[in-house]
C-alpha positions in Angstrom: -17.1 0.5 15.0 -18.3 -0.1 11.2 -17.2 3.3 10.8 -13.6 2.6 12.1 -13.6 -1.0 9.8 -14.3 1.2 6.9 -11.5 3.6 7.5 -9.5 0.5 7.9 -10.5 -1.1 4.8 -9.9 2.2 2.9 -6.2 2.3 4.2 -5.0 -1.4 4.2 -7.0 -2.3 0.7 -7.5 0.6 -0.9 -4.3 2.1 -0.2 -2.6 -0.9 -0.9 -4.2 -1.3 -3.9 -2.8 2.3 -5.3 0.8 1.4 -4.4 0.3 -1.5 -6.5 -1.2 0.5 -9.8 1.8 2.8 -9.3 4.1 0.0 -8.8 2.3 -1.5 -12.3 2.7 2.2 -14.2 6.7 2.4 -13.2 7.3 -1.1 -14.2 5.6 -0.1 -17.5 7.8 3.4 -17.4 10.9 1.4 -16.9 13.6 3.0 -15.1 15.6 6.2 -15.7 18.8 5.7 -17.7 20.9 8.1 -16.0 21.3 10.1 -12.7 20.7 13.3 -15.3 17.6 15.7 -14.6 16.6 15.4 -18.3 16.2 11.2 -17.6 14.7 11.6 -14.1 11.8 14.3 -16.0 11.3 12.4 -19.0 10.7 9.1 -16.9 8.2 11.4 -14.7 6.6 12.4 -17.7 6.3 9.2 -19.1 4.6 7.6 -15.4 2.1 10.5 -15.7 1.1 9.2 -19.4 0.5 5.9 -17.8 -3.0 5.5 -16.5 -2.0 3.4 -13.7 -0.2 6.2 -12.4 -3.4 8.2 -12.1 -5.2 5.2 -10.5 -2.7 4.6 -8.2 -2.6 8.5 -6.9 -6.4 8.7 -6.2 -6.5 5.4 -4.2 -3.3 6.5 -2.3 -5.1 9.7 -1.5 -8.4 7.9 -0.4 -6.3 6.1 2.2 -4.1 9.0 2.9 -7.4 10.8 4.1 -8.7 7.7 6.1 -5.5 7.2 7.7 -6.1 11.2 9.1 -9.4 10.2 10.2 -8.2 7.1 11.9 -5.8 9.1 13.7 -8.2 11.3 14.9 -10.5 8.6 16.7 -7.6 6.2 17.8 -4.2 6.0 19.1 -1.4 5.9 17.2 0.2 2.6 18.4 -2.8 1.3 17.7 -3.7 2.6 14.2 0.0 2.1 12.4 0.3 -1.1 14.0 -2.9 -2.6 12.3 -2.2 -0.9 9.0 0.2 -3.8 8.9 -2.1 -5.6 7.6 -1.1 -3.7 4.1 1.7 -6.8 3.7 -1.0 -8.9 3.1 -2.5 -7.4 0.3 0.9 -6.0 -1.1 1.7 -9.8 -1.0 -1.4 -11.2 -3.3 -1.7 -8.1 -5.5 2.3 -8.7 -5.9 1.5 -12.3 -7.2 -1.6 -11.7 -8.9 -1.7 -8.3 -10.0 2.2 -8.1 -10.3 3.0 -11.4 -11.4 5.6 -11.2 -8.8 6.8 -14.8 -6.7 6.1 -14.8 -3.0 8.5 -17.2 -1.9 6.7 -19.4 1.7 9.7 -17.6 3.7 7.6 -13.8 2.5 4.5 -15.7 3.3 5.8 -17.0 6.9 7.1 -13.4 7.8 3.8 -11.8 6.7 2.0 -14.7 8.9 4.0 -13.5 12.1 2.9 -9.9 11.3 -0.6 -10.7 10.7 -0.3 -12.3 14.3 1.4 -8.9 15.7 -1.4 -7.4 14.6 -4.0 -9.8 16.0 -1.7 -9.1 19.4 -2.0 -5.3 18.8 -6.0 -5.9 18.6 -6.6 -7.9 21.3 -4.7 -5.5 23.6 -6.6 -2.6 23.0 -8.5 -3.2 26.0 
């Protein structure tokens, strides 16, 4: 059990967490000017300057590997389901990492997940 709440941990927060620090390097980047290869590589070479970027990748990859160990001890419409849980996060990182507004609507629709989750839990008999 404390094994599965860590794996859990490591996808929803850590994971989370990484999408924001990329999210943080690319808004740094800006975006590409054009739809030309030369743009697209020099705004990929610029992210990878960005330490964010770096940040980002090895969290992503810490909950990439916990979501394959989830996997293996749980059932998929189980596991993905409860990974929701990731809007939360994505939601207060967004408004205090990000500096992004979360408007009550975002906060109401990530309430109803949060309680499709709670449903998923409870049901896993």
């Amino acid at each position: 059990m404390l094994s599965e709440l860590v794996l859990f941990f490591c996808i929803i927060v850590i994971g989370t967490v990484g999408e924001l620090c990329v999210t943080r390097a690319m808004k740094t980047v800006g975006e590409a000017e054009t739809f030309m290869p030369h743009a697209w590589l020099g705004t990929i070479a610029r992210a990878f300057a960005v330490r964010w970027m770096w940040i980002g990748f090895g969290m992503m990859a810490v909950a990439y590997f916990a979501l394959l160990g989830m996997l293996a001890r749980a059932n998929v419409s189980f596991v993905i389901p409860v990974t929701a849980l990731s809007y939360v996060v994505g939601a207060v990182g967004g408004r205090w990492f990000l500096g992004e507004q979360v408007t009550h609507r975002r906060w109401i629709g990530i309430s109803l997940v949060c309680i499709g989750v709670a449903m998923v839990y409870l049901g896993r008999g």
